[in-house]
mmCIF file of the N, C-alpha and C atoms, coordinates in Angstrom:
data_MODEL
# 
_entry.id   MODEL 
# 
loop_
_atom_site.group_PDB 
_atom_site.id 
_atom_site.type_symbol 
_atom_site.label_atom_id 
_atom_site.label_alt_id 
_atom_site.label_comp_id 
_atom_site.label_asym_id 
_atom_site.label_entity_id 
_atom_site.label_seq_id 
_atom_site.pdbx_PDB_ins_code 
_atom_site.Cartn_x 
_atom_site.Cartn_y 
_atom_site.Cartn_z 
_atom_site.occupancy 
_atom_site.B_iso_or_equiv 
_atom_site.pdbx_formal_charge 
_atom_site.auth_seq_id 
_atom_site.auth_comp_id 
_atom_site.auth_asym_id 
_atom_site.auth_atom_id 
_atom_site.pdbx_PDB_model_num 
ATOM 1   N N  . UNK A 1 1  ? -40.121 -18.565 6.682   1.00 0.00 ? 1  UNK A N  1 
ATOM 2   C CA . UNK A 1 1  ? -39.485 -17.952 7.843   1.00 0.00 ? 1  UNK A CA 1 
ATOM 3   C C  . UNK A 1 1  ? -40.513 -17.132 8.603   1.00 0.00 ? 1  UNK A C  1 
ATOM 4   N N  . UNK A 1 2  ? -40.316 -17.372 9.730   1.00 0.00 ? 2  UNK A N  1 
ATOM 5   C CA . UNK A 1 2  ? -41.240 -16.312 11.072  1.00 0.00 ? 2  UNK A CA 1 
ATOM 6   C C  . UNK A 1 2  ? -41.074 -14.538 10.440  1.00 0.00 ? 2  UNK A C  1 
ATOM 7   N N  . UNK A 1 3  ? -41.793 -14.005 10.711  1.00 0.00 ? 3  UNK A N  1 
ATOM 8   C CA . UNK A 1 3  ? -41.173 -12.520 11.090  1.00 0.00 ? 3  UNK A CA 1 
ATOM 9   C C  . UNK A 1 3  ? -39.867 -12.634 12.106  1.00 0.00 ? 3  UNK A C  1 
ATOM 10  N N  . UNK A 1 4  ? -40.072 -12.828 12.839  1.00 0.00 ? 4  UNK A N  1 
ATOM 11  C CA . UNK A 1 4  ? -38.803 -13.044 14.239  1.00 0.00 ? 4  UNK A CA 1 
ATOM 12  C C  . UNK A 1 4  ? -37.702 -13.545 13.525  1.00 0.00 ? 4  UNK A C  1 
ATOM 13  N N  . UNK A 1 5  ? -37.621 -14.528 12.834  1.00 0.00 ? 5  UNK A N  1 
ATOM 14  C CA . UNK A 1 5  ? -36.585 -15.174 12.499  1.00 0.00 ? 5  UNK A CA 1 
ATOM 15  C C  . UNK A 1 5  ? -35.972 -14.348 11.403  1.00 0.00 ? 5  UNK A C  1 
ATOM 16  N N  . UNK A 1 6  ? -36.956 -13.513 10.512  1.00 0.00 ? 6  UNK A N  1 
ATOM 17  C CA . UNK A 1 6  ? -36.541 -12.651 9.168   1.00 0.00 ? 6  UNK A CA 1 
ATOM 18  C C  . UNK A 1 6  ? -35.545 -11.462 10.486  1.00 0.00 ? 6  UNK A C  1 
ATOM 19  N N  . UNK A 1 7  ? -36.654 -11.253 11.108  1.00 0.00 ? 7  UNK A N  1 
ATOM 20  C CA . UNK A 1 7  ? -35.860 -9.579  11.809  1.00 0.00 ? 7  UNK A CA 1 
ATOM 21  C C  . UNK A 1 7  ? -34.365 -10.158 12.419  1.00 0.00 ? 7  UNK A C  1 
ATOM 22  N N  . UNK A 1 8  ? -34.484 -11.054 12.748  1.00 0.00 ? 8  UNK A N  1 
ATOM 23  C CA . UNK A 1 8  ? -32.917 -11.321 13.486  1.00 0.00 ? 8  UNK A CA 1 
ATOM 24  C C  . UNK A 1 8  ? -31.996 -11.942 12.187  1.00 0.00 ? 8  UNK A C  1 
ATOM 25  N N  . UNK A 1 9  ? -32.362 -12.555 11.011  1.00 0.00 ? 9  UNK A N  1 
ATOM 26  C CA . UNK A 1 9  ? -31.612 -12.156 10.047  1.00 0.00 ? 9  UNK A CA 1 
ATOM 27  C C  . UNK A 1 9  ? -31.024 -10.678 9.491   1.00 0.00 ? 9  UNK A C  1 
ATOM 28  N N  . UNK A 1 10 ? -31.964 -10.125 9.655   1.00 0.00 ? 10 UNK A N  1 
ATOM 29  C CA . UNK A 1 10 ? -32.072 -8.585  8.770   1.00 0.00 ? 10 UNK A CA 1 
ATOM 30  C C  . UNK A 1 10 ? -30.566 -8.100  10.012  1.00 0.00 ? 10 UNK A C  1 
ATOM 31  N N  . UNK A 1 11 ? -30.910 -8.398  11.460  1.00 0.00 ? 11 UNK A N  1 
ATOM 32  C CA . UNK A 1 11 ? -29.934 -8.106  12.112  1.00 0.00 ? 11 UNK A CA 1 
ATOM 33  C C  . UNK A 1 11 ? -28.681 -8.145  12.177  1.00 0.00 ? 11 UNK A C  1 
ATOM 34  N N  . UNK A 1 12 ? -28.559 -9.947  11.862  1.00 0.00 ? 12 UNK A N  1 
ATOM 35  C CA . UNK A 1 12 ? -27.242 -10.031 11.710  1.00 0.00 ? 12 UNK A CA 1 
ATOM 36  C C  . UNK A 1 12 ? -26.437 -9.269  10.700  1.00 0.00 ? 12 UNK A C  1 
ATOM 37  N N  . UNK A 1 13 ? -26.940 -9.720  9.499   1.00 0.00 ? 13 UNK A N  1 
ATOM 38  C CA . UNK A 1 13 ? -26.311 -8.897  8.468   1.00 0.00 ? 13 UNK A CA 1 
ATOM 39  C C  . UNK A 1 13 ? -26.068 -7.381  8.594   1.00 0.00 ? 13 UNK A C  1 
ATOM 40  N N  . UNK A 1 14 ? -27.317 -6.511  9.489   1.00 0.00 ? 14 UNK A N  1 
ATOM 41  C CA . UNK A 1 14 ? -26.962 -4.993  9.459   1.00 0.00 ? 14 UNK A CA 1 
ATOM 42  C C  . UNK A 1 14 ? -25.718 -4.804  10.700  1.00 0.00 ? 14 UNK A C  1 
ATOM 43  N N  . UNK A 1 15 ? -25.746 -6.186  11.435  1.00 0.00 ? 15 UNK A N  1 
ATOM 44  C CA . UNK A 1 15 ? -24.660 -5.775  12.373  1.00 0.00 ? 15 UNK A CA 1 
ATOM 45  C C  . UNK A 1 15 ? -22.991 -5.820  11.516  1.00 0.00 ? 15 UNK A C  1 
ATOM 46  N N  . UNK A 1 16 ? -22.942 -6.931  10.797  1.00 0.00 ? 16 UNK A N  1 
ATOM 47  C CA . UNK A 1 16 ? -21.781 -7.533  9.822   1.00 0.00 ? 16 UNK A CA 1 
ATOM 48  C C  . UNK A 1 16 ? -21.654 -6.293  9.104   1.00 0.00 ? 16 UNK A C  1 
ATOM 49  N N  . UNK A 1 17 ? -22.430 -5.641  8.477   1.00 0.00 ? 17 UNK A N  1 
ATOM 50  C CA . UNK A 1 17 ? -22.054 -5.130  7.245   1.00 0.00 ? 17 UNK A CA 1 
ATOM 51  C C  . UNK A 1 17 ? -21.180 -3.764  8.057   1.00 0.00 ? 17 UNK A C  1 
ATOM 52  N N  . UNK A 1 18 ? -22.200 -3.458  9.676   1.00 0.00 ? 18 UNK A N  1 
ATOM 53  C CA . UNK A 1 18 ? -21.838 -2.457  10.188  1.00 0.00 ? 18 UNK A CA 1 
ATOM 54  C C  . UNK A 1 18 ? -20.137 -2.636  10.541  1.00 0.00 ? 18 UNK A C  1 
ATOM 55  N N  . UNK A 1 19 ? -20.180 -3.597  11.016  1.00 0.00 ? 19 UNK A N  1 
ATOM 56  C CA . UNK A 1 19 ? -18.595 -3.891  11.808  1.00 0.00 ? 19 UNK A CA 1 
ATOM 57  C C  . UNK A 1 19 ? -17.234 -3.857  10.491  1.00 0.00 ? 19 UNK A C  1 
ATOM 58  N N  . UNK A 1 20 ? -18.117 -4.103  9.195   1.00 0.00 ? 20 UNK A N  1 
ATOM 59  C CA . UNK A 1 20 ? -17.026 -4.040  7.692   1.00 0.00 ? 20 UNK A CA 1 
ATOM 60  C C  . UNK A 1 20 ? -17.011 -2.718  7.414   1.00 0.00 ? 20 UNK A C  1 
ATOM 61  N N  . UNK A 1 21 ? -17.818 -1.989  7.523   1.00 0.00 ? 21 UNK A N  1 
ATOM 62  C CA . UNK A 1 21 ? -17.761 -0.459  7.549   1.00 0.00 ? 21 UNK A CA 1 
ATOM 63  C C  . UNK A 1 21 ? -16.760 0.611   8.693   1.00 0.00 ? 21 UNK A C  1 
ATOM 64  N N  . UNK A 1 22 ? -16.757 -0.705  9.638   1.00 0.00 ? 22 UNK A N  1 
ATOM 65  C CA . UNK A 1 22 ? -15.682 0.594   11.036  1.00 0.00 ? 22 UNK A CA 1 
ATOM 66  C C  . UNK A 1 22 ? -14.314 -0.195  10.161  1.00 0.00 ? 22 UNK A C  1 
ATOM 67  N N  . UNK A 1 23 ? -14.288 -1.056  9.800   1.00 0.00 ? 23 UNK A N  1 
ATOM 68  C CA . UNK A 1 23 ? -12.731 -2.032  9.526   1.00 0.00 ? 23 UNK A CA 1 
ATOM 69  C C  . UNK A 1 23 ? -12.470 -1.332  8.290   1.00 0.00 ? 23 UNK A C  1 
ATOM 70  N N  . UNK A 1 24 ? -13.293 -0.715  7.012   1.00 0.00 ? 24 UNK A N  1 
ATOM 71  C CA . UNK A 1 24 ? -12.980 -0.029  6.195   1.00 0.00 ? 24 UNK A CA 1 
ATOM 72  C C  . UNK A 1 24 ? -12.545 1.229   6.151   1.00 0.00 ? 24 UNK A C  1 
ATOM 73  N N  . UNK A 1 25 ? -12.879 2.104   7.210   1.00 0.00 ? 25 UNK A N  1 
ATOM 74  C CA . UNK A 1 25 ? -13.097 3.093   7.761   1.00 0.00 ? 25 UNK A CA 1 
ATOM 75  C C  . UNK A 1 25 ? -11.427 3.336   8.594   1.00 0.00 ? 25 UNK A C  1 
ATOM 76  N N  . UNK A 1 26 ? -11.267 2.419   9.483   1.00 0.00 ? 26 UNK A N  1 
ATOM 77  C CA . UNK A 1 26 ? -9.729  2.081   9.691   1.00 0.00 ? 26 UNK A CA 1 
ATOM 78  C C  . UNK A 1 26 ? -8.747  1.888   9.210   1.00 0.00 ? 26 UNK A C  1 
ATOM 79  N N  . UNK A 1 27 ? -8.827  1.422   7.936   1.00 0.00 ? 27 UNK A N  1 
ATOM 80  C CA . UNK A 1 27 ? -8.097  0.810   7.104   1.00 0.00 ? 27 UNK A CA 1 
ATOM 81  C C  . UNK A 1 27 ? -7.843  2.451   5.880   1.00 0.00 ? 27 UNK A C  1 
ATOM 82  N N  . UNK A 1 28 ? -8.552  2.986   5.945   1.00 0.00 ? 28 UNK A N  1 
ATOM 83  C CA . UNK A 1 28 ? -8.546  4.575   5.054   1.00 0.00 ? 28 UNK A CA 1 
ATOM 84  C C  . UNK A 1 28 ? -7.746  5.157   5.870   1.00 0.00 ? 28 UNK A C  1 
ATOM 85  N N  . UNK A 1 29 ? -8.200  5.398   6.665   1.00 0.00 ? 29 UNK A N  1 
ATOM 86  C CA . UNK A 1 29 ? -7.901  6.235   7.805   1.00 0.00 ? 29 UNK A CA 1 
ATOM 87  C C  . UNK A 1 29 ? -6.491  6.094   8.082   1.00 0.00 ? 29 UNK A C  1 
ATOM 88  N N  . UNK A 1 30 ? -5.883  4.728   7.703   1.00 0.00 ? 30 UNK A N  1 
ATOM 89  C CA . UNK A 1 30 ? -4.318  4.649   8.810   1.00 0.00 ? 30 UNK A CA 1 
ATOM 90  C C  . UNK A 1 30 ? -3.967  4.956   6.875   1.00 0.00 ? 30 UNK A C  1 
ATOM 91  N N  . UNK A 1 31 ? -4.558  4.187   6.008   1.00 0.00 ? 31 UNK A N  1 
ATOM 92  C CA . UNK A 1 31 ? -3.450  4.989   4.726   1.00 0.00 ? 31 UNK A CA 1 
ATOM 93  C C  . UNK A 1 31 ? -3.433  6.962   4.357   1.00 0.00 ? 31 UNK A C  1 
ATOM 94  N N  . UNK A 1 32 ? -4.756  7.139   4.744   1.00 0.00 ? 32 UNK A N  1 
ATOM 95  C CA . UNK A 1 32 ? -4.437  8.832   5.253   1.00 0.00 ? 32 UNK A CA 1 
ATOM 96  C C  . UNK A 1 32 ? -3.335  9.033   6.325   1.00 0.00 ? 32 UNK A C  1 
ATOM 97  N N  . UNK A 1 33 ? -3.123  8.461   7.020   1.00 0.00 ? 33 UNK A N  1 
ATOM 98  C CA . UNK A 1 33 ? -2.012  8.739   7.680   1.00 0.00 ? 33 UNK A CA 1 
ATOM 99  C C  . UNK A 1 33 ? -1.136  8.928   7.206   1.00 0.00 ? 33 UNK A C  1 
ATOM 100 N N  . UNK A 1 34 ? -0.855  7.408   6.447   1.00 0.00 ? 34 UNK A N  1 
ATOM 101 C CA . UNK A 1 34 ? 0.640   6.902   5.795   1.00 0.00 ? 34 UNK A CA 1 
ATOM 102 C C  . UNK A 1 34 ? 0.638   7.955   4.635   1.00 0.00 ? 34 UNK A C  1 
ATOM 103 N N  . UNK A 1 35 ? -0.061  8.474   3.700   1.00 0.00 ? 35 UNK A N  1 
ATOM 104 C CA . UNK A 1 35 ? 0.007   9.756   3.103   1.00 0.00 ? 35 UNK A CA 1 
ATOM 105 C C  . UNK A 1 35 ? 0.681   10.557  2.860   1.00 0.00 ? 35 UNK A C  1 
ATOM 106 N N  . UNK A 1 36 ? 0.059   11.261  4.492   1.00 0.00 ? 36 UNK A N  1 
ATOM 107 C CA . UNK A 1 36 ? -0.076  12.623  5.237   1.00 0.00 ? 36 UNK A CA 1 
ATOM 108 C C  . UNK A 1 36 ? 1.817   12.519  5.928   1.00 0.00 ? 36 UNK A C  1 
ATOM 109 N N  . UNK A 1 37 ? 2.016   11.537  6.224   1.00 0.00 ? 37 UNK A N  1 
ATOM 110 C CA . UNK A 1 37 ? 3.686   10.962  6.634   1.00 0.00 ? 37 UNK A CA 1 
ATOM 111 C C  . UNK A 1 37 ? 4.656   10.891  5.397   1.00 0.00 ? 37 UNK A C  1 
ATOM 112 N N  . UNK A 1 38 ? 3.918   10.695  4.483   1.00 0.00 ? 38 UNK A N  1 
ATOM 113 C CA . UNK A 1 38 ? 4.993   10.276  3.212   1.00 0.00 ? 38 UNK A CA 1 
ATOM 114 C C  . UNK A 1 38 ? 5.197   11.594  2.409   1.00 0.00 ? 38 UNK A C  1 
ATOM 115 N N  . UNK A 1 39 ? 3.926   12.528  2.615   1.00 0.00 ? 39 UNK A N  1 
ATOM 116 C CA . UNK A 1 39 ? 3.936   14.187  1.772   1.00 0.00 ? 39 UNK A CA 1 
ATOM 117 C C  . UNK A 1 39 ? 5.373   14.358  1.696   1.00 0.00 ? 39 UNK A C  1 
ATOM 118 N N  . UNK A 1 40 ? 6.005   14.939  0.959   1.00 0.00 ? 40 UNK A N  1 
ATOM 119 C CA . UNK A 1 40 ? 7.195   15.975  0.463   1.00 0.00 ? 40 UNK A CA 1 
ATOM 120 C C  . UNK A 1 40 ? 6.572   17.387  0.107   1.00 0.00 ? 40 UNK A C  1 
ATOM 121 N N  . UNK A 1 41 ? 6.535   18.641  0.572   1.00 0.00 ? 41 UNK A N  1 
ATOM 122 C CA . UNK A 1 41 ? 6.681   19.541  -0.374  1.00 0.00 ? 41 UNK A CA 1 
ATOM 123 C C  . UNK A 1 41 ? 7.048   19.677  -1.400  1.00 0.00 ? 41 UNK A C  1 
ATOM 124 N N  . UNK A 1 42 ? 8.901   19.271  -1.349  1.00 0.00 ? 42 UNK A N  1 
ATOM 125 C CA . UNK A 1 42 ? 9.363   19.766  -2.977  1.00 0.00 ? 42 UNK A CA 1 
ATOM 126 C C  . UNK A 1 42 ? 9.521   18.518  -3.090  1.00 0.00 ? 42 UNK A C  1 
ATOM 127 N N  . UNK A 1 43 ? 8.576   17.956  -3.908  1.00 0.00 ? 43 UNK A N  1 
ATOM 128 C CA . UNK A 1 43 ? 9.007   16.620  -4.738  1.00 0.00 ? 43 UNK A CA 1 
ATOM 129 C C  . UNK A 1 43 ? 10.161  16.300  -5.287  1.00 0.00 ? 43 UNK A C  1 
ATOM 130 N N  . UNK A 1 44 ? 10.694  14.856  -5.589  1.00 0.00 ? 44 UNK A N  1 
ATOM 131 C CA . UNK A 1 44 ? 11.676  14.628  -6.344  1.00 0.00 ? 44 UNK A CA 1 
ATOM 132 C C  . UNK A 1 44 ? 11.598  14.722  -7.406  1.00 0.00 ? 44 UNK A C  1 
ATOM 133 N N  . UNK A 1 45 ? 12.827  15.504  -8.175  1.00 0.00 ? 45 UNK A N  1 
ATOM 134 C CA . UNK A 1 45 ? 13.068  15.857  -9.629  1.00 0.00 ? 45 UNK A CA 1 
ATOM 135 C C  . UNK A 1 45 ? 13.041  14.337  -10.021 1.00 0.00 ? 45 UNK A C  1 
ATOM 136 N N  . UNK A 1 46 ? 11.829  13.976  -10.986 1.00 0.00 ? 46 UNK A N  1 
ATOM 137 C CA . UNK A 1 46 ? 12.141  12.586  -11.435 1.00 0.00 ? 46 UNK A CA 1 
ATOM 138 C C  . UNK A 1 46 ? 13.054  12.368  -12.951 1.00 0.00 ? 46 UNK A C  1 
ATOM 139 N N  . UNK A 1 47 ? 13.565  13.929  -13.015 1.00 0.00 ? 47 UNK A N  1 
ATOM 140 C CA . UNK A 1 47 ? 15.111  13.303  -14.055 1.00 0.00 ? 47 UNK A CA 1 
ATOM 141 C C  . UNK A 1 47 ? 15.895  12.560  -13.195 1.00 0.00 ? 47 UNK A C  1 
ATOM 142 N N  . UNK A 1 48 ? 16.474  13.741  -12.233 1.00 0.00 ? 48 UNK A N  1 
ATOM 143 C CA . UNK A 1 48 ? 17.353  13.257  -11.104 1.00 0.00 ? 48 UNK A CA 1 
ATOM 144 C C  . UNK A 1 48 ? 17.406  11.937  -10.485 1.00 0.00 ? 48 UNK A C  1 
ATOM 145 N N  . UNK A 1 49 ? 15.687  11.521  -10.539 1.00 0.00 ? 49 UNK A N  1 
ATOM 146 C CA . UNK A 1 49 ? 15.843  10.410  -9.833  1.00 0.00 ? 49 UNK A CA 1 
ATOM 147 C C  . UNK A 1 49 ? 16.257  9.322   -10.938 1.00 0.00 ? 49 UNK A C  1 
ATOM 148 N N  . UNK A 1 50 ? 15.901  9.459   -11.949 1.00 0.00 ? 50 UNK A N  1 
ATOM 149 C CA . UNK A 1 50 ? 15.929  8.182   -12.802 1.00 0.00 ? 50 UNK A CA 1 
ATOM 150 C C  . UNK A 1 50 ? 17.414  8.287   -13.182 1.00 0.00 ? 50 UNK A C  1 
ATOM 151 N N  . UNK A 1 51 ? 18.504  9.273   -13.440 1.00 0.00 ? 51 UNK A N  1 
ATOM 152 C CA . UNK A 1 51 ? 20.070  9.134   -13.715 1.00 0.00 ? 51 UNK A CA 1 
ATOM 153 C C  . UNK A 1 51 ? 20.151  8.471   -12.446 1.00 0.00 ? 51 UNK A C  1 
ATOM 154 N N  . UNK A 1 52 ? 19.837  8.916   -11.097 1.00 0.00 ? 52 UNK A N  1 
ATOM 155 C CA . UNK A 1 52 ? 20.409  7.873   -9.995  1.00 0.00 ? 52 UNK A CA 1 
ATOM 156 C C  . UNK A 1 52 ? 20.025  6.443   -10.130 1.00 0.00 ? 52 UNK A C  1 
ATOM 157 N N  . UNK A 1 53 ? 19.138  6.390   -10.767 1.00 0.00 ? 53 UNK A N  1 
ATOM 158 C CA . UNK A 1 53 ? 18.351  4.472   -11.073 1.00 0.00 ? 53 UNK A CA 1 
ATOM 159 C C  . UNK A 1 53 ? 19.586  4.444   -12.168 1.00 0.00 ? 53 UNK A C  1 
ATOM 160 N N  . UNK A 1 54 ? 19.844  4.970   -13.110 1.00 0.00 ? 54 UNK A N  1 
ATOM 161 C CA . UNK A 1 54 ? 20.348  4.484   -14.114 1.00 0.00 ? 54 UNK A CA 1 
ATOM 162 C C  . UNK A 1 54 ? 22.082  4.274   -13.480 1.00 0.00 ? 54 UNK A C  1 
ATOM 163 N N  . UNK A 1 55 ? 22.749  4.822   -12.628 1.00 0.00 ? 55 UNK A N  1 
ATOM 164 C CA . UNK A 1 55 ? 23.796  4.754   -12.262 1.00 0.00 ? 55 UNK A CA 1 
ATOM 165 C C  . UNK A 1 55 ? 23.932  4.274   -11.328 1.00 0.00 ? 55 UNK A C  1 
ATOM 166 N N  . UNK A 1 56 ? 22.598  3.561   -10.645 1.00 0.00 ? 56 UNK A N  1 
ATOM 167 C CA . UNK A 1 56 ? 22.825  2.136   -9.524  1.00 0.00 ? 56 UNK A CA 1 
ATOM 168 C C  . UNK A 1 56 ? 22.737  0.884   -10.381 1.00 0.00 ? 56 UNK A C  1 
ATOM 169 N N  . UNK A 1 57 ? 22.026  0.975   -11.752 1.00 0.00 ? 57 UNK A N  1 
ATOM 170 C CA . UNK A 1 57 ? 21.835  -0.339  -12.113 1.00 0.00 ? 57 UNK A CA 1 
ATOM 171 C C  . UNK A 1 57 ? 23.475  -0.302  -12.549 1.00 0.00 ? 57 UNK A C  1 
ATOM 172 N N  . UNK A 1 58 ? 23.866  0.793   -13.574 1.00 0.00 ? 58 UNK A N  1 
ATOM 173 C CA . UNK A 1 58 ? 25.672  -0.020  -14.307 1.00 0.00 ? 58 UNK A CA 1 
ATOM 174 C C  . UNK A 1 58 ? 26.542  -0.165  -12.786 1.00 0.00 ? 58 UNK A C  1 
ATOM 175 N N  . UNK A 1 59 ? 26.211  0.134   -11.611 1.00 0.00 ? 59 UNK A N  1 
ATOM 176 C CA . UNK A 1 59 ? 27.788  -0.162  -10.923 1.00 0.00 ? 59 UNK A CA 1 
ATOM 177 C C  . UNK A 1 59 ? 26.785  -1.688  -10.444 1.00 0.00 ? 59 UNK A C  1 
ATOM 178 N N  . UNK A 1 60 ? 25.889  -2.007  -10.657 1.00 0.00 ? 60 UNK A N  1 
ATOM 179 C CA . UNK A 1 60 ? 25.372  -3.614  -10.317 1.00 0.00 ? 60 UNK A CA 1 
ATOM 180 C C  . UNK A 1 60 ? 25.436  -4.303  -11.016 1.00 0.00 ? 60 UNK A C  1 
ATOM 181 N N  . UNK A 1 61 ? 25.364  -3.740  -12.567 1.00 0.00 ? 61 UNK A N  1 
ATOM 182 C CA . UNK A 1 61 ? 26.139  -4.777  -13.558 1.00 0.00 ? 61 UNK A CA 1 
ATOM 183 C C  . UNK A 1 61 ? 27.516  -4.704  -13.366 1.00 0.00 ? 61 UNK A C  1 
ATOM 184 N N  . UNK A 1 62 ? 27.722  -3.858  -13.064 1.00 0.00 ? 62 UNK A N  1 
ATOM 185 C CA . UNK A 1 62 ? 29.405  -3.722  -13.405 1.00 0.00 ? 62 UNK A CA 1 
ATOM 186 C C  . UNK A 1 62 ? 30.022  -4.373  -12.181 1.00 0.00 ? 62 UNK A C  1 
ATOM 187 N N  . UNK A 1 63 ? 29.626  -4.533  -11.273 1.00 0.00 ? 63 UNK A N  1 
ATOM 188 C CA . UNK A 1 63 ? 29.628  -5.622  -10.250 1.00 0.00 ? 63 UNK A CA 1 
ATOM 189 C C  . UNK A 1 63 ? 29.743  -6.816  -10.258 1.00 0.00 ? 63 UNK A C  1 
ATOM 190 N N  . UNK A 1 64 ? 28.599  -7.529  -10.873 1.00 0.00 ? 64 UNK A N  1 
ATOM 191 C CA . UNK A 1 64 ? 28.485  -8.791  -11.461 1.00 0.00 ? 64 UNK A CA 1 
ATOM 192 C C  . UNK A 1 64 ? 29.259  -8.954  -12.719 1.00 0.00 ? 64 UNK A C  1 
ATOM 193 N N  . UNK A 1 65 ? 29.679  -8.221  -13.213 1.00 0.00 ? 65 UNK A N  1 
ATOM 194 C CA . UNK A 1 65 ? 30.660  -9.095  -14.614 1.00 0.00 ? 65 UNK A CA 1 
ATOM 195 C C  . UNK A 1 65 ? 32.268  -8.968  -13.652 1.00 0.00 ? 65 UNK A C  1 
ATOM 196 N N  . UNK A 1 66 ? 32.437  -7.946  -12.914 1.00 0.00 ? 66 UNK A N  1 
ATOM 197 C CA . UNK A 1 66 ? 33.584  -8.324  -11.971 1.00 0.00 ? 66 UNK A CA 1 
ATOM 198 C C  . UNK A 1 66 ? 33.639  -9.334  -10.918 1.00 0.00 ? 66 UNK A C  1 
ATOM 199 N N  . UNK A 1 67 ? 32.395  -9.704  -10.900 1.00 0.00 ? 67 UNK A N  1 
ATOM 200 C CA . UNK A 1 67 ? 32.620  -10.976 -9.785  1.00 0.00 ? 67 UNK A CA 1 
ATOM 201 C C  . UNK A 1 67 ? 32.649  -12.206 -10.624 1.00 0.00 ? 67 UNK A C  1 
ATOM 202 N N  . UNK A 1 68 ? 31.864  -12.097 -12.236 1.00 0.00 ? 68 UNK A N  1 
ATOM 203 C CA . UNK A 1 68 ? 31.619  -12.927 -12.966 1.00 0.00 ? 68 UNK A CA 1 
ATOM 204 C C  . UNK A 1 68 ? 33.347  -13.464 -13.192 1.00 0.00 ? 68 UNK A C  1 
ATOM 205 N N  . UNK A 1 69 ? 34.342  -12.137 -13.635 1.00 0.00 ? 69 UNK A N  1 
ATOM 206 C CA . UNK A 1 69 ? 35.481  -11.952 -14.033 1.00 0.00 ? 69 UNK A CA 1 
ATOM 207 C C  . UNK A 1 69 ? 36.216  -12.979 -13.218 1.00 0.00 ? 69 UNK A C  1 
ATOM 208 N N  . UNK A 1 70 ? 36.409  -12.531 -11.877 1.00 0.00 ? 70 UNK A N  1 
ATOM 209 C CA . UNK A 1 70 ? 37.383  -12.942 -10.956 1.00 0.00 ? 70 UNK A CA 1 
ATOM 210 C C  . UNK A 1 70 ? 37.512  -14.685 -10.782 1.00 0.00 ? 70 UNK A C  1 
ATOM 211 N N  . UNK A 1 71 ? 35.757  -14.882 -10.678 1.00 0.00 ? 71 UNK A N  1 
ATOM 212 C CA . UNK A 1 71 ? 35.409  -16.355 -10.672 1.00 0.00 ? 71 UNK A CA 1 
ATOM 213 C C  . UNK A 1 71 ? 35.676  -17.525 -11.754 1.00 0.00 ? 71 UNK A C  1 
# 
C-alpha cells in the first residue's frame, strides 16, 4: 500500500469508529433520560408488590378454571 492509500484508510476507519461513538453516546444519553423519567423517590414496597403479583395470578387462575368450568 502507498502512504496515501494507508492515510485514507487510517481515515476511514477514524471517521467510522468516530460516527459509532456519537450513536453510542445517543443511545446512553436517551437511556439517562429514560432513567431520570422512571426515578420514584419512595420506591415500591416490594412485599406489597409481590402480594399484588400473587393476587393477580389466583383471580387468573381462578378465571381460567371458571371458564374451563362453564365450557
Amino acid at each position: 500500500m502507498t502512504p496515501a492509500q494507508l492515510h485514507a484508510v487510517r481515515q476511514v476507519y477514524s471517521d467510522s469508529f468516530g460516527e459509532g461513538m456519537q450513536v453510542c453516546a445517543a443511545v446512553s444519553a436517551a437511556c439517562v433520560v429514560a432513567c431520570a423519567l422512571a426515578y420514584r423517590r419512595h420506591g415500591v414496597d416490594l412485599e406489597a408488590r409481590r402480594e399484588e403479583s400473587m393476587r393477580e395470578e389466583d383471580e387468573i387462575i381462578w378465571a381460567a378454571a371458571m371458564a374451563q368450568e362453564s365450557s
